[in-house]
C-alpha positions in Angstrom: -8.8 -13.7 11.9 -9.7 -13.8 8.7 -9.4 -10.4 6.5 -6.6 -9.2 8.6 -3.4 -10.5 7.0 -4.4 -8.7 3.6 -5.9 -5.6 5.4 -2.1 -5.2 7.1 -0.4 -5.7 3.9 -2.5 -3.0 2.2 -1.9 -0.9 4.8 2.0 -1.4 4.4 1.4 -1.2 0.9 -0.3 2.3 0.9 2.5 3.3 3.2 4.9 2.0 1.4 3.7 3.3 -2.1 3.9 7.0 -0.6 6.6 7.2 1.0 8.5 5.7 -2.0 6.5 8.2 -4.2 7.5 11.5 -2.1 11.2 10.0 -2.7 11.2 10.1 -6.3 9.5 12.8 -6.5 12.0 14.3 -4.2 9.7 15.5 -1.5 11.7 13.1 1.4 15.8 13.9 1.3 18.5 11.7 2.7 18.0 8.3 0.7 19.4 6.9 -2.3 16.1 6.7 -3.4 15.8 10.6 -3.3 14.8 12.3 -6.6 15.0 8.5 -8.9 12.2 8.5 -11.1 11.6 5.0 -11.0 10.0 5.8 -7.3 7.9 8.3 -8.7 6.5 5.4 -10.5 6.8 2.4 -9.0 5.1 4.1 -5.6 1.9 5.3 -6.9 1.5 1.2 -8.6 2.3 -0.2 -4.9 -0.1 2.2 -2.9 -2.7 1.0 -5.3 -2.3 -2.5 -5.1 -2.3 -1.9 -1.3 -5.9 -0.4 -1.8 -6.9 -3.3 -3.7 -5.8 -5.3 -0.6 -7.2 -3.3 1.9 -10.5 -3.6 0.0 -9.9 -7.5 -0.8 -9.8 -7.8 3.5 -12.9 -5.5 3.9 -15.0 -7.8 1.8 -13.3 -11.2 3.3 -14.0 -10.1 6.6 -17.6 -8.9 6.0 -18.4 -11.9 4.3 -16.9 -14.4 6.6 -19.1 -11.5 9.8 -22.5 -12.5 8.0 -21.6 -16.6 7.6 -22.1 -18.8 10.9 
């Protein structure tokens, strides 16, 4: 069990980070959030904290693999 809760919110975070960066950049249509250029920004800053996640749940569940 361990690892997984911060491996799925990377995940969402990466998700989230570039879908909210296609919509400031105005690459995604229909949303309020369509061509604001505070997405543009904000996106790319979530995707990466969602890597630093994803990698953050790699190591927690390797370490806790090799541990008894």
């Amino acid at each position: 069990m361990k690892g997984w809760p911060w491996l799925t919110a990377g995940l969402l975070g990466v998700v989230l980070g570039v879908l909210w960066t296609a919509q400031g950049l105005d690459l995604l249509g229909g949303s309020v959030m369509s061509g604001v250029t505070i997405w543009a920004v904000i996106g790319p800053i979530v995707a990466v904290a969602g890597l630093v996640l994803i990698v953050l749940g790699v190591r927690i569940r390797a370490r806790s693999k090799s541990q008894p």
